[in-house]
ZATILO-276388 format. One record per residue (C-alpha): residue number from 1; residue in three letters; x, y, z. Coordinates in Angstrom, 1 decimal, always signed. Layout:
BEGIN
{seq NUM&type Ala&X X&Y Y&Z Z}
...
// end
This chain:
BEGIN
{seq 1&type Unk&X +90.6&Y +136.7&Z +14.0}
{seq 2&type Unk&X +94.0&Y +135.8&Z +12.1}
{seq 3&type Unk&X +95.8&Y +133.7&Z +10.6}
{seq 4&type Unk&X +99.6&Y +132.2&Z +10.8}
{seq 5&type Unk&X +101.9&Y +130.3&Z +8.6}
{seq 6&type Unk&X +104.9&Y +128.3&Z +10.4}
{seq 7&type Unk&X +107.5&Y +127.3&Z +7.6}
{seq 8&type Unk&X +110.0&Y +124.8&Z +7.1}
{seq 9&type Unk&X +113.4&Y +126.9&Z +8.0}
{seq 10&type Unk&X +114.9&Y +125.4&Z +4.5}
{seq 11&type Unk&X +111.8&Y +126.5&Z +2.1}
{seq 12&type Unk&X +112.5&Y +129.5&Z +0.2}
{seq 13&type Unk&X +109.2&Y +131.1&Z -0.6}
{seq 14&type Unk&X +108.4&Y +133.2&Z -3.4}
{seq 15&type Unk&X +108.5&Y +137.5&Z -2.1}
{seq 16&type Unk&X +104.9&Y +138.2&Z -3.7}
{seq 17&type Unk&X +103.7&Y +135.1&Z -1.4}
{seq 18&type Unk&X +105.4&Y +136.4&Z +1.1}
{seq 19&type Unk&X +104.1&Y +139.9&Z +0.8}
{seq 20&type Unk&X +100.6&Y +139.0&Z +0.3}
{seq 21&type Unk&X +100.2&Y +136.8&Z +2.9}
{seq 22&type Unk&X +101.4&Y +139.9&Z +5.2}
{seq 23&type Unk&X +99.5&Y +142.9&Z +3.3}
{seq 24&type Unk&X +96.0&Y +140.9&Z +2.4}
{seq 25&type Unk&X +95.6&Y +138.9&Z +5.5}
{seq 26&type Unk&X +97.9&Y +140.1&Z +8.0}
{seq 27&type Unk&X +99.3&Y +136.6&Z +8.7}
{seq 28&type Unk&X +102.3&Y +136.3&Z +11.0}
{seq 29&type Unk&X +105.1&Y +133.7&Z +9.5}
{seq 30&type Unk&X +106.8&Y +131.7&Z +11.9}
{seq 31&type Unk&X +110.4&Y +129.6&Z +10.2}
{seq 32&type Unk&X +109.7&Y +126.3&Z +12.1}
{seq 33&type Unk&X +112.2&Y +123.5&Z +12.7}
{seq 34&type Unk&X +110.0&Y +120.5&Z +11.4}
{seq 35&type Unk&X +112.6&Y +118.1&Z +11.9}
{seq 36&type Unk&X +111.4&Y +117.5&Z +15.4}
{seq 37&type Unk&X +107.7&Y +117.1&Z +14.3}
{seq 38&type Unk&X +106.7&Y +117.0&Z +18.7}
{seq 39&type Unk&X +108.5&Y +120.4&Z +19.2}
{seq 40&type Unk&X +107.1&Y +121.9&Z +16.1}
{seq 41&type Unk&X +103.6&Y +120.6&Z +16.9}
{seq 42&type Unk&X +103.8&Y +121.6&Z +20.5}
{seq 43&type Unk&X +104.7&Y +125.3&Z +19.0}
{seq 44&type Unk&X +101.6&Y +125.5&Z +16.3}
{seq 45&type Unk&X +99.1&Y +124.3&Z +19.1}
{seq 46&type Unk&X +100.9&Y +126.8&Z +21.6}
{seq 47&type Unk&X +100.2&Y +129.6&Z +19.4}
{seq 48&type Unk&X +96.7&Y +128.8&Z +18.2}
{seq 49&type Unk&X +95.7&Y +127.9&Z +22.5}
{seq 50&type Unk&X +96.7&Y +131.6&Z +23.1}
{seq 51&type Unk&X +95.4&Y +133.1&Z +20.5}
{seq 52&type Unk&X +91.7&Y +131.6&Z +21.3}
{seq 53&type Unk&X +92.7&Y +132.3&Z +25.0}
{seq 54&type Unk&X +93.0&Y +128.8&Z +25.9}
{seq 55&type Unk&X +89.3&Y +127.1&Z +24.2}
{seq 56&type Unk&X +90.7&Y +125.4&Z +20.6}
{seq 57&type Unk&X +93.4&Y +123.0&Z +21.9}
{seq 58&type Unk&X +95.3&Y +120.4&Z +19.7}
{seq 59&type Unk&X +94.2&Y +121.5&Z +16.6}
{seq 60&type Unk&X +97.3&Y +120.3&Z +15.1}
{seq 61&type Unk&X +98.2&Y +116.7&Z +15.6}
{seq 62&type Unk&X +100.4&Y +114.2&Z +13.8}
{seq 63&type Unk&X +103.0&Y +116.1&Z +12.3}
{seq 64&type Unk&X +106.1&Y +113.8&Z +10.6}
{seq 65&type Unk&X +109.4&Y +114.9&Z +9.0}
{seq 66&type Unk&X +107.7&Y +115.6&Z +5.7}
{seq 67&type Unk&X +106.3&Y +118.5&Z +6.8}
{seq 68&type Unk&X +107.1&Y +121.5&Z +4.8}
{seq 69&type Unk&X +104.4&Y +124.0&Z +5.8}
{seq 70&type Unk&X +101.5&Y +124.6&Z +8.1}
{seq 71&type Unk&X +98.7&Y +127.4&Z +7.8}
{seq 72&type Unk&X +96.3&Y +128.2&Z +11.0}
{seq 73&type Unk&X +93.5&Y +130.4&Z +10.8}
{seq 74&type Unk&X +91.9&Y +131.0&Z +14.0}
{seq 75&type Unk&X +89.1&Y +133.2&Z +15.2}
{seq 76&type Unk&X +87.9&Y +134.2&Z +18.8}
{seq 77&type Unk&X +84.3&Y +135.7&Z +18.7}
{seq 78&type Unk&X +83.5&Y +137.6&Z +22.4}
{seq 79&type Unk&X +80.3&Y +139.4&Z +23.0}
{seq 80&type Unk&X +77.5&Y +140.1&Z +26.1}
{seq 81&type Unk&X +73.8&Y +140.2&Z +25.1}
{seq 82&type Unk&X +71.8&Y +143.4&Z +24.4}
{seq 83&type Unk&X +69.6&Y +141.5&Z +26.9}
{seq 84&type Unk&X +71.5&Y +139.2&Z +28.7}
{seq 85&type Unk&X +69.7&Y +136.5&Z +31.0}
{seq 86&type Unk&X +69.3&Y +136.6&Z +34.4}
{seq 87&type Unk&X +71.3&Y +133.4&Z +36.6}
{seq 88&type Unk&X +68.7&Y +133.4&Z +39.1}
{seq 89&type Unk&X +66.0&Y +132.2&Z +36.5}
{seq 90&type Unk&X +67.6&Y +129.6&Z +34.8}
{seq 91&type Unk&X +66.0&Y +126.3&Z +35.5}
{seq 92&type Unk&X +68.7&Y +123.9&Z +36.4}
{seq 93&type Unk&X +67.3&Y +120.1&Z +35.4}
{seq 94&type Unk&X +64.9&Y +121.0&Z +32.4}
{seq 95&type Unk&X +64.5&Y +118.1&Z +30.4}
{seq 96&type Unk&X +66.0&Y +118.3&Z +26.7}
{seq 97&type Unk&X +64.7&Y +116.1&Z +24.0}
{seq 98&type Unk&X +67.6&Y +114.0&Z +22.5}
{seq 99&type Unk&X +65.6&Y +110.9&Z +21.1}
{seq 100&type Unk&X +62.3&Y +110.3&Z +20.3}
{seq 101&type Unk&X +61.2&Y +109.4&Z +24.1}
{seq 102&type Unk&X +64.6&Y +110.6&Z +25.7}
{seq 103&type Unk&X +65.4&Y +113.5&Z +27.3}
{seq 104&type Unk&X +68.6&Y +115.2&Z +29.3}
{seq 105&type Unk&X +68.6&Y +117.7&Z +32.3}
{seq 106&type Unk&X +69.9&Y +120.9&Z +31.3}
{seq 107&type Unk&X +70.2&Y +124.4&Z +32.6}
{seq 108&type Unk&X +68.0&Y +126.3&Z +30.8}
{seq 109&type Unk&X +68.2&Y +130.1&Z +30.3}
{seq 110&type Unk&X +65.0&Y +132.0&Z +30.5}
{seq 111&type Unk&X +62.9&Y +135.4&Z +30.1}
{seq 112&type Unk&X +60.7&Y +137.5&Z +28.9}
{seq 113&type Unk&X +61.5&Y +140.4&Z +26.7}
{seq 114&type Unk&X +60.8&Y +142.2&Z +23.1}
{seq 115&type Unk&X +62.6&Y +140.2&Z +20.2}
{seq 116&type Unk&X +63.3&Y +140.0&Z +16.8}
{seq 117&type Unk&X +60.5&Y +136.6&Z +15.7}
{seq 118&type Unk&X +58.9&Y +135.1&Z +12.5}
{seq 119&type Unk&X +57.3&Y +131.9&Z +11.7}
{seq 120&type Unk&X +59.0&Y +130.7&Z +8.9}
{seq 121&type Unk&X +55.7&Y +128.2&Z +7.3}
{seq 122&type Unk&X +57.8&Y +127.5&Z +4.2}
{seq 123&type Unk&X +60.8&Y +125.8&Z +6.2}
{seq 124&type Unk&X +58.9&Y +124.8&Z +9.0}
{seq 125&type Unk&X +60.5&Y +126.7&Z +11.8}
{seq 126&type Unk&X +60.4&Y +129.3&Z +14.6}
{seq 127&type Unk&X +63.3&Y +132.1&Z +14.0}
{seq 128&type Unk&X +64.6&Y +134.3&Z +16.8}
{seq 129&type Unk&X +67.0&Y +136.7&Z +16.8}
{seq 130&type Unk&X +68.9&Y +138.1&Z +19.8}
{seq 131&type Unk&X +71.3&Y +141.0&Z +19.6}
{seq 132&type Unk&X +74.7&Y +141.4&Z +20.9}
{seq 133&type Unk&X +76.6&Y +144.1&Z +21.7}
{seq 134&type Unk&X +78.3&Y +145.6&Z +19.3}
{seq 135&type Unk&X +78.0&Y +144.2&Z +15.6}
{seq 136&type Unk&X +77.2&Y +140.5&Z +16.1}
{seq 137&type Unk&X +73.8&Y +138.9&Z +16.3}
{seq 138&type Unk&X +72.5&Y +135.2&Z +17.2}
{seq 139&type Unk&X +69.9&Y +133.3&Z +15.3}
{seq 140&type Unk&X +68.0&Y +130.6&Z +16.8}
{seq 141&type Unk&X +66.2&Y +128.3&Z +14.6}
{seq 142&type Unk&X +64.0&Y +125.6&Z +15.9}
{seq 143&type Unk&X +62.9&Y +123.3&Z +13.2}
{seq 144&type Unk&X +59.2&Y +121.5&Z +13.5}
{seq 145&type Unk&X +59.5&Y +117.4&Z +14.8}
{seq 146&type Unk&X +60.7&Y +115.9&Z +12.0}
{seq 147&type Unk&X +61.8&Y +118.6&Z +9.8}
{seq 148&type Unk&X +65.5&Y +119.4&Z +10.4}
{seq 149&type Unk&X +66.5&Y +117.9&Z +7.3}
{seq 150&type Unk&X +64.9&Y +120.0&Z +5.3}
{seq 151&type Unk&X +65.4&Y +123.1&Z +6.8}
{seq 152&type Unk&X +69.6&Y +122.5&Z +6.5}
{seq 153&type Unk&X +69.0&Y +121.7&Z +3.3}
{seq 154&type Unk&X +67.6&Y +125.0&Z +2.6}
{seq 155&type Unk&X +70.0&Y +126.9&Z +4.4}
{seq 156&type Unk&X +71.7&Y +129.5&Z +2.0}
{seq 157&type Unk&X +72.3&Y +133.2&Z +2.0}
{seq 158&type Unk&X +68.9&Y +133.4&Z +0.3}
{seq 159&type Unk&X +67.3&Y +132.1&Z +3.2}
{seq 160&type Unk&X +69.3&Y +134.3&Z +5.8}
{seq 161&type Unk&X +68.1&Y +136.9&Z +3.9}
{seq 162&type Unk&X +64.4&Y +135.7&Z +4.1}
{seq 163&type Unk&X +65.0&Y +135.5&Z +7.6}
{seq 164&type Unk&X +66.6&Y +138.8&Z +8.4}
{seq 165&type Unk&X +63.8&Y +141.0&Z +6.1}
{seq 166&type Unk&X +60.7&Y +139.0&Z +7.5}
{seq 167&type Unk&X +61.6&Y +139.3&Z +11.4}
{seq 168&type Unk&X +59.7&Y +141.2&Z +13.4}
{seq 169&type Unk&X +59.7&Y +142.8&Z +17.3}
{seq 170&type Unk&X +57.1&Y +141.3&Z +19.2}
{seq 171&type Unk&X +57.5&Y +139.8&Z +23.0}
{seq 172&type Unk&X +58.7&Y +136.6&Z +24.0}
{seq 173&type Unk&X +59.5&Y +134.2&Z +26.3}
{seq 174&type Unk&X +62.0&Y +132.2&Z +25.5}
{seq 175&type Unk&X +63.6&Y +128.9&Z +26.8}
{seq 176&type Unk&X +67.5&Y +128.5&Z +25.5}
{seq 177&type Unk&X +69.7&Y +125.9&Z +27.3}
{seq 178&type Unk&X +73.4&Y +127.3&Z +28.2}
{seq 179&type Unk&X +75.8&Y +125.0&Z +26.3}
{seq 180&type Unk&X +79.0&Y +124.7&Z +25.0}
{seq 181&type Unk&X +80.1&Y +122.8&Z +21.4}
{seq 182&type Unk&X +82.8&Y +121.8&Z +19.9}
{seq 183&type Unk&X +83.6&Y +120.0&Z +16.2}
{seq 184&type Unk&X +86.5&Y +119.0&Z +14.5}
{seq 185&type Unk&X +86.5&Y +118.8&Z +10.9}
{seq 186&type Unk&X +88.9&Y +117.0&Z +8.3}
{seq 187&type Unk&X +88.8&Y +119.1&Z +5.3}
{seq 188&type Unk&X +90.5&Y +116.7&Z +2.5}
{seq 189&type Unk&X +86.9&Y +115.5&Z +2.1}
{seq 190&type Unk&X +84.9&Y +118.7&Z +2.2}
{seq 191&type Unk&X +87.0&Y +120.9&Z +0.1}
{seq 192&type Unk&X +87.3&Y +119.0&Z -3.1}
{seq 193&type Unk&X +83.8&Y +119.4&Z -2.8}
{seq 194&type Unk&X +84.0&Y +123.5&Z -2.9}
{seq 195&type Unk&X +85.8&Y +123.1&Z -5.8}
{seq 196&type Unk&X +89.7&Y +122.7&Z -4.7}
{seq 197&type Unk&X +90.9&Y +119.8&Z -6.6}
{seq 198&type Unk&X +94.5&Y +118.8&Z -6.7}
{seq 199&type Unk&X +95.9&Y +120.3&Z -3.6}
{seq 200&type Unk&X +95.9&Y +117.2&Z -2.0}
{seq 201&type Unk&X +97.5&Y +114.8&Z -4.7}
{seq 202&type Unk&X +100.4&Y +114.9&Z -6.9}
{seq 203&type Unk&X +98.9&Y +117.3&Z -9.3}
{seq 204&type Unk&X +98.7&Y +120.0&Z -6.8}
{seq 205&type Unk&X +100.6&Y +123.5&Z -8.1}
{seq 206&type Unk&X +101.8&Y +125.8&Z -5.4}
{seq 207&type Unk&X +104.2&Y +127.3&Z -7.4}
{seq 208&type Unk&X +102.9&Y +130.8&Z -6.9}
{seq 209&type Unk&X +104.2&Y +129.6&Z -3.3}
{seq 210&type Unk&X +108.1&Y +128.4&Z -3.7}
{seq 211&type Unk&X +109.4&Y +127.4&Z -7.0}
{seq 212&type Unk&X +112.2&Y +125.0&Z -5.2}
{seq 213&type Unk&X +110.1&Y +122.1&Z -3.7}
{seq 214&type Unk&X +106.7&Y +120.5&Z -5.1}
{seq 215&type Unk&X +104.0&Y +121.1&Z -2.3}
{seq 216&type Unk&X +100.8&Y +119.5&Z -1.9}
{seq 217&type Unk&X +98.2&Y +119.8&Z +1.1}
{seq 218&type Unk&X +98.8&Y +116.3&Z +3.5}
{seq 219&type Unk&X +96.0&Y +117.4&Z +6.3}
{seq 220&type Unk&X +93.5&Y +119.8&Z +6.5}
{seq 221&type Unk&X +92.0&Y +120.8&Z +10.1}
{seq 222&type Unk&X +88.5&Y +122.6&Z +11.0}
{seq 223&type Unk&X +88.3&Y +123.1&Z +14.5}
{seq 224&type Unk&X +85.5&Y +125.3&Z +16.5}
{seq 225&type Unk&X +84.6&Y +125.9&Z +20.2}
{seq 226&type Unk&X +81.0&Y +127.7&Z +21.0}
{seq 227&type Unk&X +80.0&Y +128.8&Z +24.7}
{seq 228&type Unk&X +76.6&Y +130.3&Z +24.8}
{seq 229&type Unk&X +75.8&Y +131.6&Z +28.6}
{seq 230&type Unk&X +73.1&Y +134.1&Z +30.5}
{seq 231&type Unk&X +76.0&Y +136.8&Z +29.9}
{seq 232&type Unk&X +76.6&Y +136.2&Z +26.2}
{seq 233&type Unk&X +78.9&Y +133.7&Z +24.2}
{seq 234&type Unk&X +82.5&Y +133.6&Z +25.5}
{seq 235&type Unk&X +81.2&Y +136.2&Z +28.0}
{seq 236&type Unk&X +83.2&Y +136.9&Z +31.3}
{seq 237&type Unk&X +81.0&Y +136.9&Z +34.9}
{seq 238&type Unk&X +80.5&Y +139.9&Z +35.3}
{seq 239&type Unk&X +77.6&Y +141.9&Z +33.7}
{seq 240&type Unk&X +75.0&Y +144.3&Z +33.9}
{seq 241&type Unk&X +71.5&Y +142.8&Z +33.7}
{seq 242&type Unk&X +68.0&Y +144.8&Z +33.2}
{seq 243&type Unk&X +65.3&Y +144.0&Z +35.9}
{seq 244&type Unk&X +61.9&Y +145.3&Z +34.8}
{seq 245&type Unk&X +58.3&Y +144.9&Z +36.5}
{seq 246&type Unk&X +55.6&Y +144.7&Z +34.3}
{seq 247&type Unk&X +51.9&Y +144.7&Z +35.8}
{seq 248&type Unk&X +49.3&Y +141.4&Z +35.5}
{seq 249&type Unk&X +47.4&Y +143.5&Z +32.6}
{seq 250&type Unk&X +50.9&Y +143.7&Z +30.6}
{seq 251&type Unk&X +52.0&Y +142.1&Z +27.1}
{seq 252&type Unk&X +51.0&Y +138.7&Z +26.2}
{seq 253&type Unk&X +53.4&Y +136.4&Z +25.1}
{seq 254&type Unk&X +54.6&Y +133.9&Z +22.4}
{seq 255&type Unk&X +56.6&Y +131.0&Z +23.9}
{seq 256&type Unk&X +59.1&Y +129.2&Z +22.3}
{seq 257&type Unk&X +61.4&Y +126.8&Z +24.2}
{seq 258&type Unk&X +64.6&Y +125.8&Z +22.6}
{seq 259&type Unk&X +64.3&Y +122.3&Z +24.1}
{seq 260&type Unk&X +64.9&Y +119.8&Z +20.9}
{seq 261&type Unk&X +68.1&Y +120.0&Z +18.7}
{seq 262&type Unk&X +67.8&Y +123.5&Z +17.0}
{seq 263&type Unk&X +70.5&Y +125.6&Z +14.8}
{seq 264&type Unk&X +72.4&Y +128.6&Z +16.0}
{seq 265&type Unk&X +74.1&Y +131.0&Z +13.6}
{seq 266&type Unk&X +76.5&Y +134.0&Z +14.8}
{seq 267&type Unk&X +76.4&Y +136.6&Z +11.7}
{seq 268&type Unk&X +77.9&Y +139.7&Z +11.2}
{seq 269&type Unk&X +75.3&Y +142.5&Z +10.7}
{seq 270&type Unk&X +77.6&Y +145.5&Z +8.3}
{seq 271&type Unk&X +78.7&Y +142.3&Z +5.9}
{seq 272&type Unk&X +75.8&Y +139.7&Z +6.8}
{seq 273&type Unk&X +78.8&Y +137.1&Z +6.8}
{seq 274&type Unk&X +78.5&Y +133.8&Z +9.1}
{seq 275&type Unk&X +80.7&Y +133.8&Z +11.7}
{seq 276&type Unk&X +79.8&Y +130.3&Z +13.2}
{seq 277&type Unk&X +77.1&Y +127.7&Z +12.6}
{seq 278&type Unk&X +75.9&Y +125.0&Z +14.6}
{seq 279&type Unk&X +73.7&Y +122.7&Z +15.5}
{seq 280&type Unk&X +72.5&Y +121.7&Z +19.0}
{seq 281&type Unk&X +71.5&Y +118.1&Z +19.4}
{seq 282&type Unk&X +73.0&Y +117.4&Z +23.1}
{seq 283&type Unk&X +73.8&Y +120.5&Z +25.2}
{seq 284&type Unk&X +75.1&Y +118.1&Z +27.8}
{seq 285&type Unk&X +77.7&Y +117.0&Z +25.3}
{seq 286&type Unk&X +80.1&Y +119.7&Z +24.4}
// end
């Protein structure tokens, strides 16, 4: 995770700015040439490709010469499983439910193991939890027919909560299709919403920024890549994976097939913080 702030060579900014940006977020600031708008583009949309080794590309298009300043925040989120899939059973043309009679062939990840469930009646939904390694964990939420709607609409902190208390360990098997997303997001619609106002007209006051030139936001860019695989998301190939035997007398199972458009939510488990959300409607379609 970081961030980086690439600045017009001629904007004086104010030292406390400066020195906050540094200290509090541990942004790097770039002085940027925005006179040629192509070079200083091709520079932003270097930095931000190597930073999330080569998966958000192009975040930044469409600079001109009015261009004073230009803030990135980027984050590149790496983990294996707890309990990774196994390739070799992964079913490669499982059919996926897209429309109401319409279906797609996907690979779909599958096995059997102990996991973190709960029926969620209220909302309507199955909830499983899988584990990474490390500090990160993945929340898979499969709505009823007809009842995705209102389970975003209830999505809050509350309800993460809800989840995360009410889970318990029982054994699964579970169907999950390896995909890959992507989103871009314009932001001059969504923020005013959270609240931010004026930074996007005349009225906007940066002056805890620079006190020499009036600033106001022109373009503001959301853009997130997700590849979940057998390994893990963003996983590399090669990984240990758990073969156990279990007798014909063994557990019983609850099934649950991730084969309909579902949500997936990366948290954080020491600040219970969302790290990515999504939803999966097409996993053929990244």
């Amino acid at each position: 995770m970081g961030s980086a702030l690439f600045v017009k060579k001629e904007l004086q900014l104010q030292a406390n700015f400066l020195g906050n940006v540094k200290r509090l977020y541990e942004a790097e600031v770039f002085s940027t040439d925005f006179s040629n708008p192509s070079i200083a583009q091709t520079r932003i949309n270097s930095h931000v490709k190597k930073k999330t080794q080569g998966k958000v590309v192009d975040i930044i298009q469409g600079l001109d010469l009015l261009t004073a300043m230009v803030l990135v925040n980027h984050i590149f989120f790496k983990a294996k499983w707890e309990k990774p899939f196994h390739p070799a059973y992964t079913r490669k043309n499982f059919p996926f439910l897209v429309g109401k009679q319409v279906t797609v062939p996907v690979p779909m990840m599958h096995q059997k193991e102990q996991f973190a469930f709960w029926v969620d009646t209220e909302l309507n939904c199955f909830v499983l939890q899988m584990d990474y390694k490390g500090d990160a964990v993945a929340f898979f939420v499969l709505p009823s027919k007809g009842k995705m709607r209102q389970l975003e609409q209830a999505l809050s902190a509350r309800t993460l909560r809800k989840w995360s208390h009410s889970l318990q360990k029982r054994w699964i098997e579970v169907f999950i299709p390896r995909f890959s997303i992507s989103a871009s997001y314009n932001l001059e619609t969504i923020l005013p919403k959270m609240g931010i106002q004026n930074a996007f007209d005349e009225n906007a006051d940066f002056s805890g920024i620079t006190k020499r030139d009036s600033l106001q936001v022109s373009k503001a860019t959301h853009k997130a890549v997700l590849d979940v695989s057998e390994e893990g998301t963003e996983a590399t190939a090669a990984t240990a994976t758990k073969f156990i035997v279990r007798s014909k007398d063994g557990p019983s199972y609850f099934t649950v097939s991730f084969n309909r458009t579902f949500l997936i939510m990366i948290t954080n488990k020491a600040t219970d913080s969302i790290l990515f959300l999504g939803k999966v409607e097409n996993p053929t379609k990244s």
